[in-house]
N, C-alpha and C positions, 0 to 999 in steps of 0.2 A: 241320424235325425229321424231316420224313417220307422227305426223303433222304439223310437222315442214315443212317437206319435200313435203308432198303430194299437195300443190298449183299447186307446180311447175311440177306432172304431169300430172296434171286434166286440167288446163285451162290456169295456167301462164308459156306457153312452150316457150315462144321466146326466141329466140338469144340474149343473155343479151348487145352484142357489136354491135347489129344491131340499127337503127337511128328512126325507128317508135316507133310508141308511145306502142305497147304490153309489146317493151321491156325492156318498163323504169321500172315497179315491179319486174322483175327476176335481172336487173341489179340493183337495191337499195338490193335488198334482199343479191346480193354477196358481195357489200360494207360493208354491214349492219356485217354480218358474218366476216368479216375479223376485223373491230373493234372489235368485240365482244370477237371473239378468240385472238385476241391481248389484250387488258382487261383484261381477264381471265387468261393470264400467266405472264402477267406484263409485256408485249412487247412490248411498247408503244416506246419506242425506235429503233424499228426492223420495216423492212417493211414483207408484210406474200407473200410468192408465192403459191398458191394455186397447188396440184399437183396429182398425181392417189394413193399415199400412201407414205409409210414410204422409199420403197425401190428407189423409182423416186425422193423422199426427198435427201437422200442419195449421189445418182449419181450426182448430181445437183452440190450438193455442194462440193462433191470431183472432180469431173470432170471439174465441174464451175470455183472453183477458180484457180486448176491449168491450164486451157485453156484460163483463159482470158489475153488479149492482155496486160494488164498492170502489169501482175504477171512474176518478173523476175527472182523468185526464185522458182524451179521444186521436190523438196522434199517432201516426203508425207510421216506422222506417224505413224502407223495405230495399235490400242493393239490387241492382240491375241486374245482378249474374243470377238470381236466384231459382230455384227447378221453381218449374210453369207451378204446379199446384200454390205456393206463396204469390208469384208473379200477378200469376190471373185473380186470387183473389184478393189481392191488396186492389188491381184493376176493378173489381164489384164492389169490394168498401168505400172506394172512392167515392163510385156510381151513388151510392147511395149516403155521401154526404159525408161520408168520415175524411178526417185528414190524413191524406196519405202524401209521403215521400220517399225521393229516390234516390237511395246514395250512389253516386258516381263508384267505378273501379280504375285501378290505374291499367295501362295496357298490360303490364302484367297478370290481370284477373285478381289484385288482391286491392279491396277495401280502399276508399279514401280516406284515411283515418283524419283530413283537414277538412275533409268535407261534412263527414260523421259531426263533428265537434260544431260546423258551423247549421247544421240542422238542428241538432238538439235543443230543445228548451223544455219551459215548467208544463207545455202542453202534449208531448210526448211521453207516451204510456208505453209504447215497446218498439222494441230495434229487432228487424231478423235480420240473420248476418250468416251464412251456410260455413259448418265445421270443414266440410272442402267440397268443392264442384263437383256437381256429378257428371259435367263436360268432359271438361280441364283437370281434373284431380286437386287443382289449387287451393291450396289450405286459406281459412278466413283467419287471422289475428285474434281469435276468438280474447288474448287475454288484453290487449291494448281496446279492443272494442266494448269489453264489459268494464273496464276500468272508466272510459269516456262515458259510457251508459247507465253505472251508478252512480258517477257524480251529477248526473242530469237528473236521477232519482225515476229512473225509468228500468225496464225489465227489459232482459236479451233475452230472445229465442233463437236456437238453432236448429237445423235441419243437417242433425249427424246420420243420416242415411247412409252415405257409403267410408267412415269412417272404421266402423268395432271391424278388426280381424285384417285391419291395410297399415295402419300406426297405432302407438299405443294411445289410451285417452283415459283418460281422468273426470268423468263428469264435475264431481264435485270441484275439483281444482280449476275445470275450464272457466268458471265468471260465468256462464250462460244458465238462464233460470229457468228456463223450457227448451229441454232437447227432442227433438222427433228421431226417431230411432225407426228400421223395417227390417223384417225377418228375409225376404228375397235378396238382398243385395249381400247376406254372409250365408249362403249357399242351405237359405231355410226354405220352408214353406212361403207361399204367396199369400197375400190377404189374413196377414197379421202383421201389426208394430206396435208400437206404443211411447207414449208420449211420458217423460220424466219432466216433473215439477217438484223443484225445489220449494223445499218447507221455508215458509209457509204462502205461497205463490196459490189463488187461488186464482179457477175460470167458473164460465158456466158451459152446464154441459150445451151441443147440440143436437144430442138425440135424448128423447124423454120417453118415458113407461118402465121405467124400472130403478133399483138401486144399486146394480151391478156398476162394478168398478169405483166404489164410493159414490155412487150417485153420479157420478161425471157421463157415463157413456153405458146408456141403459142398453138391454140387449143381452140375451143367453151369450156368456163365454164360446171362444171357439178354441174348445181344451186342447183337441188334439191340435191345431195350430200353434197354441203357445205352449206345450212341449216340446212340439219341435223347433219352435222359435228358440226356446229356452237351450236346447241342445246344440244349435246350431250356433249360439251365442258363444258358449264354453268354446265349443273346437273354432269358432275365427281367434278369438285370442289365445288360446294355446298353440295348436297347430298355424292357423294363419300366420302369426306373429311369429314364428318358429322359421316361419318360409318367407321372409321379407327379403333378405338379402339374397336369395335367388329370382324371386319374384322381381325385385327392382334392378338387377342384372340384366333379366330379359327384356325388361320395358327399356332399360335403357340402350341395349343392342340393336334393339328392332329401329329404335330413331336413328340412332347413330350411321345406321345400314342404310337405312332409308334416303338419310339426309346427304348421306357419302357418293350416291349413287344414281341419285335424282334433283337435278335443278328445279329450283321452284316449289321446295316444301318446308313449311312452316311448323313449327311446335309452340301450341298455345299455350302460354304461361310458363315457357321453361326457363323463365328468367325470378320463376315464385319457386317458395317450397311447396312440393306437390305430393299427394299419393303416390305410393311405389308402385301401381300396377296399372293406374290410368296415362294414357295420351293422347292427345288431338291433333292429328294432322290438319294443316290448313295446306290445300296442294293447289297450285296455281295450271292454268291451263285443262282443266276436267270439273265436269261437274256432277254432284254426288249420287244422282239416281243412276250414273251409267256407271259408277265404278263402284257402286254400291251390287248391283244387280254381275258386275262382272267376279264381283268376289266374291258372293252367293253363289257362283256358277263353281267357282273353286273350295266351296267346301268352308268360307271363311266367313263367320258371323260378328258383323261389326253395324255401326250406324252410325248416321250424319250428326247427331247429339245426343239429346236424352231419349231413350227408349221411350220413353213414354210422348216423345212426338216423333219417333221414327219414321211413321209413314207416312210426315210432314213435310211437304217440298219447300215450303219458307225457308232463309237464312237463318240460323243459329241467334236467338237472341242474345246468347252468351258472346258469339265471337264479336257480332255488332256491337253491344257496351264496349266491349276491348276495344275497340278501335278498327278493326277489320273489313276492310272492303272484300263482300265475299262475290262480287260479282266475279263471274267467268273461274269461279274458283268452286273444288272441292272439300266440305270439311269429314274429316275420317275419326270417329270416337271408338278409339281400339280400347278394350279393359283385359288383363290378363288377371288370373287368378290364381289362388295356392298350387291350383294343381296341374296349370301349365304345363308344358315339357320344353325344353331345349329344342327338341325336333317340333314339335309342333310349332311354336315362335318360329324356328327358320322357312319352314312353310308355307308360315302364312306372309313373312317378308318377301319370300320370294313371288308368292301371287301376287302380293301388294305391288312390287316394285313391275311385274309384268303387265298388268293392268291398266297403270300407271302410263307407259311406254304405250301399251295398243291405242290406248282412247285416245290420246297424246299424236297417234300416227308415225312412233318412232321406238320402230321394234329393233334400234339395232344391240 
């Protein structure tokens, strides 16, 4: 990935929308990347807006579709489990007059699909509905959900963030007409994603002063980001996809161990189909800033939800929709990756489970 990227900050710096000749290698280079990451998820039907990540993905397409000029219906669906960037901003659409709703989850973490069906109607312009948790790992129904949501005559957006390079996907085949995609979460660069919109699905942009990206999302390209975006796309579904069935070995060990050996620990959603490399402890008896901080003391990098409110002492909105009383209780968001190891998993179960027992007061 890293040399993928590094052309573009050594010596091929131009402006890729500039007219001299430097910057016709940085501008093939973002074509090049946009096929490719299209290829890769079978999007070949979709055009890609290249964007700063998951959460500029997001706004895009929620903001996008309901502000454009040709969108006559102002309705927005939005599920309780969803990462905060959709959450909070369905929460400001509101604010400012739109109609927003909120589809229930079962305590399983997946979709109310009778609930879906009893919101829908002719004033509903789009449904988000996440291709899987970025809690929980929990897969969304993405094709029961686009099937309720074109017979409503409304558009699905997802937020496949932590999907490319954990299972395999099908953009085109998924029923979903706006996917968010981000380069961080398949072992890329930070502060690059892009949003796929199915032809012919149109938004308006949110940022203006240029014609970059189709007019969608003005703004000098960030080349070397979406080289290595685009590199880092290829090796999660080659190699990633290659390492699932060790990968979901380990995730599954670690619970198994965990849960064999400790009363009082919960696994969020492992009654759904989930990601092979995400888990959620809910542990009963500790609570997560101390056993967060005790396994930082061990070497072990994990958080109470989504990183992106890590250093958030609130309760999990995710577990709350589940149904989850998290008082007096710890929640634990362990993610393993392609390049895990056996020894390291046993590692970090064994801190887990040690930790667990001190805060607890029962080290035997």
């Amino acid at each position: 990935v890293l040399s993928a990227m590094m052309p573009f900050w050594q010596d091929q710096f131009a402006n890729p929308s500039s007219p001299y000749q430097s910057a016709h290698a940085p501008a093939l280079a973002v074509d090049d990347a946009r096929r490719s990451i299209r290829r890769d998820l079978h999007a070949e039907s979709f055009r890609l807006i290249f964007t700063s990540g998951g959460s500029e993905s997001n706004a895009l397409a929620l903001r996008g579709v309901l502000s454009h000029g040709q969108q006559r219906r102002r309705g927005v669906i939005v599920s309780t489990t969803e990462h905060a960037s959709v959450r909070q901003l369905a929460q400001e659409l509101s604010q400012e007059g739109w109609p927003v709703h909120w589809l229930r989850v079962l305590p399983s973490g997946v979709p109310d699909l009778d609930h879906l069906a009893e919101l829908l109607d002719e004033e509903i312009a789009l449904v988000s509905v996440m291709a899987a948790n970025n809690e929980t790992g929990v897969l969304g129904p993405l094709d029961a959900v686009a099937n309720l949501v074109h017979e409503a005559g409304a558009l699905l957006h997802s937020d496949a963030a932590q999907i490319p390079g954990r299972i395999p996907f099908d953009a085109g085949g998924s029923g979903a007409d706006l996917i968010s995609i981000c380069g961080h979460k398949l072992h890329g660069p930070k502060g690059i994603g892009g949003l796929l919109l199915r032809q012919p699905v149109k938004v308006k942009p949110l940022i203006f002063g240029g014609d970059q990206e189709e007019g969608l999302r003005a703004g000098t390209e960030n080349v070397a980001g979406i080289a290595g975006f685009a590199m880092a796309m290829t090796l999660a579904v080659t190699d990633g996809l290659a390492a699932l069935p060790q990968v979901r070995w380990l995730r599954d060990r670690l619970e198994e161990t965990v849960v064999e050996r400790l009363a009082g620990v919960h696994i969020a959603g492992k009654d759904a189909p989930r990601l092979p490399n995400t888990t959620m402890l809910v542990i009963d008896g500790v609570q997560s800033e101390s056993l967060l901080a005790r396994l930082d003391q061990a070497g072990i990098q994990a958080s109470a939800g989504s990183a992106c409110n890590a250093g958030a002492v609130e309760p999990s909105p995710v577990l709350l929709a589940m149904g989850y009383d998290v008082s007096a209780r710890a929640s634990l968001r362990i993610s393993l990756s392609r390049t895990s190891t056996e020894t390291e998993v046993e590692m970090a179960t064994s801190a887990l489970i040690d930790a667990i027992r001190f805060l607890r007061g029962n080290r035997q």
